[in-house]
N, C-alpha and C positions, 0 to 999 in steps of 0.2 A: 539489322536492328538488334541491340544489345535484349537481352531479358533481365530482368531484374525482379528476383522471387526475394519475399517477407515470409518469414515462419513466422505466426503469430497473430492472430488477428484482435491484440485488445489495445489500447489507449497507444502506443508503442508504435505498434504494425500498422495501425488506421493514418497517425499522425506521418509516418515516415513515407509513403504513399500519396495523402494528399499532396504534402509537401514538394515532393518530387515533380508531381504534375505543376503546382502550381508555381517554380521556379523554369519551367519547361523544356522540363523531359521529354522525351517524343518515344522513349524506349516499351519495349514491351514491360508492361509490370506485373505481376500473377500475385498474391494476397491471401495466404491460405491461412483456415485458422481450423483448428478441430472441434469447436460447439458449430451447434446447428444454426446460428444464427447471425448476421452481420457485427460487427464492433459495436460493443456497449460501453455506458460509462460505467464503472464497477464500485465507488461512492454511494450512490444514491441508492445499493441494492440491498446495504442492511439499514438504511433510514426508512427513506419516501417511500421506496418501489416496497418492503416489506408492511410498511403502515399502511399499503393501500392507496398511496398520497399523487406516484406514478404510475402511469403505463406504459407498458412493455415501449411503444416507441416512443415513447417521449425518453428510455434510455439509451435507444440507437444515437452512437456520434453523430452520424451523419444519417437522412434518407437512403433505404436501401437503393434507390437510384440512381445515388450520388457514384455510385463504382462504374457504373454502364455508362453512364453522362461522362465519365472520365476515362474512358479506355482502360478502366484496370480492373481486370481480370480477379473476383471474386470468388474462392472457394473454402466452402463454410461446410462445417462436419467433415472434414475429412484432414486425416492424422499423417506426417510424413513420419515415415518408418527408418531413416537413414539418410547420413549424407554421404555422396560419394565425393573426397575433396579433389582429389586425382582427377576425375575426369568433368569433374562444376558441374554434376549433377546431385537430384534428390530426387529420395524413393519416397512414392505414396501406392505400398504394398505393389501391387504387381506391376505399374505404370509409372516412369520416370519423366523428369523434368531435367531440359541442363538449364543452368544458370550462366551471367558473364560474371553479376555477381549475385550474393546472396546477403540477406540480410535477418537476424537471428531476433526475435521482441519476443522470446518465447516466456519471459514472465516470470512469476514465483507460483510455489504449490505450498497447500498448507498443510501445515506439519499434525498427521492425525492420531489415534490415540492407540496405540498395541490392541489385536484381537485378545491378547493374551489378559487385558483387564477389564476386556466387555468392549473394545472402541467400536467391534462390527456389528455389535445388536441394534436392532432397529430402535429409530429413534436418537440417534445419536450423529449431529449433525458439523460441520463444520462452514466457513462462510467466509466463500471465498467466490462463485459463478451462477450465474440465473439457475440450473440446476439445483443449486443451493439453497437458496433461498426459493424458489417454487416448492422442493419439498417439505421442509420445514414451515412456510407460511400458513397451512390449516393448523397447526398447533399450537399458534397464536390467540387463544382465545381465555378471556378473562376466568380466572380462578383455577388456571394450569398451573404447575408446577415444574418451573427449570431449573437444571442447574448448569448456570457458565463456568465451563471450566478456563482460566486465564483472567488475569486482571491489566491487559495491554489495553491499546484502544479498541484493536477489534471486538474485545468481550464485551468492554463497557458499551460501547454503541450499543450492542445486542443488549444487553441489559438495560438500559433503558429504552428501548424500543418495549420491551418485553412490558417493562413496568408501568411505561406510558401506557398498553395496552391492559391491564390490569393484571398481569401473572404475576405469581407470587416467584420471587427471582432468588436464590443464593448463587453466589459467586466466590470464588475457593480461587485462591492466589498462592504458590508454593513460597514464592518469595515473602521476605517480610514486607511490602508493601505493595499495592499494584504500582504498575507504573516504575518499577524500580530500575527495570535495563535503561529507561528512555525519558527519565524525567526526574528532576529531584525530590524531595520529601515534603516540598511546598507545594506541588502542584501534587501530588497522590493526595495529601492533606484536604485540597480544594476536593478534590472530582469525588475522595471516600464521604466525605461529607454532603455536597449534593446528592450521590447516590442513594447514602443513607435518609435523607429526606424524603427520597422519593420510595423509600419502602424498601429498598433490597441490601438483601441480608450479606453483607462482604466477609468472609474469610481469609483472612491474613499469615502467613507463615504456615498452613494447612494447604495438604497435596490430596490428590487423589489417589487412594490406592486400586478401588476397582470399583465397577460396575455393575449390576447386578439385576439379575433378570432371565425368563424364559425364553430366546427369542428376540425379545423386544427389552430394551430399558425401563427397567420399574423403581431402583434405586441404585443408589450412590455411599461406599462406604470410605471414609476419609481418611488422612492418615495419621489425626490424633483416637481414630477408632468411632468416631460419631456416625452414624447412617443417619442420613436421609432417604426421603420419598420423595422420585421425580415422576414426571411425566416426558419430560422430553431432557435433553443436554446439545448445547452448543459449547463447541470445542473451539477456543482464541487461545492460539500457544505457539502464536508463529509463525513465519513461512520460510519456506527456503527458495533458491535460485531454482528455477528447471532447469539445471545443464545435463541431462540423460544426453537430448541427442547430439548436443554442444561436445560432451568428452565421449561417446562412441565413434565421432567422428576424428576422433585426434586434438582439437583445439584446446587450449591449452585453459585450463580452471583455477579460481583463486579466489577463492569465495564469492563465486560467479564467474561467467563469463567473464576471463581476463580482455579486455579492451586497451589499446593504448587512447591516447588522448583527444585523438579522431575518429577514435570509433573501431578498429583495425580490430580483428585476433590476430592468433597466432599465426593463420593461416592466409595466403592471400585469396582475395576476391572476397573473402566473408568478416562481414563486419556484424555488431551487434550495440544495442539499444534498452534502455530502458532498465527495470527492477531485477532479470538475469545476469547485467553486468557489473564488473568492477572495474574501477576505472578508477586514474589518479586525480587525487585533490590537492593543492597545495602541497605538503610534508609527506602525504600518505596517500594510501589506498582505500576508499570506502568505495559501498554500495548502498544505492539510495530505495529507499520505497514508495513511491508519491506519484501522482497525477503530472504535476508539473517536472519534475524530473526525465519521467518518460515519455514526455510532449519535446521537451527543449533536446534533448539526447538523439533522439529517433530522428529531428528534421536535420540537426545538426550533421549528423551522419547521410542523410539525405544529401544535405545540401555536396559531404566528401566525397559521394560518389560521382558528385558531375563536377570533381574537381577544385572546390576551394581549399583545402586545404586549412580546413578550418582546427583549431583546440575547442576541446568544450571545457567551457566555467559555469562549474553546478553554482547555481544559488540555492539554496537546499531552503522548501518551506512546505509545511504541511498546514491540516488542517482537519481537527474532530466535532462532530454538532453532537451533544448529548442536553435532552432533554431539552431548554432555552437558551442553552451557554455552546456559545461556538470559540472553538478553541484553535486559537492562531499560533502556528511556530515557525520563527525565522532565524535561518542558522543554525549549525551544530555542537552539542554542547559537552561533546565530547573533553574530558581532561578540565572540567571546570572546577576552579577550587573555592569561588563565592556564591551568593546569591544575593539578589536583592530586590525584595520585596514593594512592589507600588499597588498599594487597596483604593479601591476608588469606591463608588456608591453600590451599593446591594450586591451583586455577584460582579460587579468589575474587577477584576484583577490583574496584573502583570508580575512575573517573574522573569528577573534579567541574571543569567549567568555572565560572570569572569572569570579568565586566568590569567592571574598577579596584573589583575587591572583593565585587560583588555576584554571587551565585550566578544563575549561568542553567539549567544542565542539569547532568545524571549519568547517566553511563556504568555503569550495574553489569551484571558478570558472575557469576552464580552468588552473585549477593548483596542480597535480596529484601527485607533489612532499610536497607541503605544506599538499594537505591530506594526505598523508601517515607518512608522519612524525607527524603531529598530534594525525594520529589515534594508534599510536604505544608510543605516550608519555602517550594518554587519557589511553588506555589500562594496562599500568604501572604503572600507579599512577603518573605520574612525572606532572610536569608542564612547562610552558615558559617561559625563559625574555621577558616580553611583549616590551620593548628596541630592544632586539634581530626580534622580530616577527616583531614589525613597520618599520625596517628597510629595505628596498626591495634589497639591494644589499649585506645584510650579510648573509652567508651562515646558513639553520637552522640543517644541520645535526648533526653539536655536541654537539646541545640539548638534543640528545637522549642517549649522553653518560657522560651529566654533574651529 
């Protein structure tokens, strides 16, 4: 009987596992992740589950049962220290594993702020695992003082979670607008303006210089020289690949885990999955960060190991809730040279990117039909009449049959 070990046990590591079983594997499967706790959904952990709104199992993917019902081998809290690729084993400190093969879903980590400007003083949070947010959740309370550092989607969620909860919120953006890596000036435009409604204070083109405090976080001094008084800080400035034990062990890195198109490293027997890898798209090389990504990648790979022979075709779509506005993105919109604008009633919105005419991506806000039909023209290769999409009172369905 072959073994088949997963580093990782979050959205990646859970999916690539059931998967396995459930195309029928008979092999031994072993599942190790380093929190203490079975595979969570990691979404709902700066919304629902920090509002109060969920409970701890109701973020379990599956019933902790579900591993035992299925022959595979659960180990939760415990960190593998090494791979050995030479002899298809892995180290969990004193006690080894061999592998026939292995499989890497080890994830991203967030990127935190230097001891050297306060990032270690208490009080000073990032929000990225239940750890996380359990620590952070009692300082949650109306007439606190935060300040978000980052204007991505992770800050903004946090922000207004914070401000739904009634803290008084500044958020401090180095760039000139939030949302700047990952969205154009019309959708920053949309979310600075909700935001601003709902009371919190945005900083634009202002960094952080340092921290300040005994100990613990008490203030914030910026880097047009303004201080503020906090009570607490959440750190959204990003994540990066975990490849520590990915390139200790030889495999080969590239702004993540290099992966070929089925999933492969460098290395044989060891493949990997999900927000660690990079892997080919079309023309180039991207890394994705999403829920869906690292569900379709992880089975996909699943599925290589018992032999199909499969390519994986990202369809790349996310998805942010802030406040009442849920914000849908289909396709990537990388290298876009237009925009185009569709307003519909109260907070409805869409934004459709082009390059010299072809539809790459959409922006919709509170508009579940404009993404859908977008995300099924991106996926086809088709594109829009940008006429057609400007216009908010023309039907876009028979775009998908033009």
């Amino acid at each position: 009987m072959r073994h088949i070990i997963v580093i990782g046990a979050g959205q990646a590591g859970a999916s690539c596992v059931a998967k396995l079983r459930n195309i029928g594997c008979n092999d031994r499967i072993t599942l190790i992740g380093a929190e203490p706790v079975p595979p969570y959904q990691r979404p709902p952990l700066s919304k629902a589950y920090l509002m109060g709104d969920m409970g701890l199992e109701r973020l379990f993917l599956r019933p902790e049962s579900f591993y035992a019902e299925q022959d595979i081998t659960l180990r939760t809290g415990t960190e593998v220290t090494a791979i050995a690729a030479d002899t298809q084993q892995v180290r969990l400190g004193d006690e080894t594993l061999g592998y026939d093969d292995l499989v890497l879903t080890t994830g991203s980590e967030p990127r935190r702020l230097p001891a050297s400007i306060g990032g270690d003083l208490e009080g000073v949070y990032c929000v990225r695992d239940l750890a996380d947010v359990d620590a952070m959740a009692p300082r949650f309370a109306a007439g606190r003082r935060v300040l978000i550092v980052g204007g991505g989607y992770i800050g903004l969620e946090a922000a207004s979670v914070a401000a739904k909860l009634g803290l008084q919120v500044t958020l401090v953006e180095m760039a000139e607008r939030i949302l700047q890596r990952v969205a154009a000036p019309q959708t920053s435009d949309y979310f600075r303006a909700l935001h601003e409604a709902h009371g919190v204070a945005i900083r634009e083109g202002v960094g952080l210089e340092r921290l300040t405090g005994d100990g613990a976080v008490g203030g914030a001094v910026l880097s047009d020289g303004t201080e503020v008084e906090v009570d607490f800080v959440i750190v959204g400035v990003g994540i990066a690949p975990s490849t520590t034990l990915a390139e200790a062990a030889g495999i080969e890195i590239d702004n993540g885990i290099r992966v070929d198109a089925q999933g492969r490293t460098s290395i044989p027997h060891i493949w990997a999955a999900g927000d660690c890898t990079s892997f080919p798209y079309r023309d180039r090389r991207i890394r994705l960060e999403s829920v869906p990504h690292a569900i379709d990648q992880s089975e996909l790979v699943a599925e290589n190991i018992m032999g199909a022979g499969k390519d994986y075709v990202a369809k790349p779509w996310f998805w942010s809730d802030q406040y009442d506005v849920r914000l849908q993105i289909a396709g990537l919109n990388t290298g876009y040279t237009d925009v185009v604008a569709r307003q519909g009633a109260g907070q409805t919105a869409s934004f459709w990117y082009y390059r010299e005419g072809n539809l790459l991506a959409v922006d919709a806000m509170n508009d579940p039909r404009a993404y859908m039909i977008g995300k099924r023209l991106i996926e086809a290769g088709k594109s829009a009449d940008p006429a057609r999409v400007a216009d908010a009172q023309a039907d876009l369905k028979p775009l998908l049959s033009a």
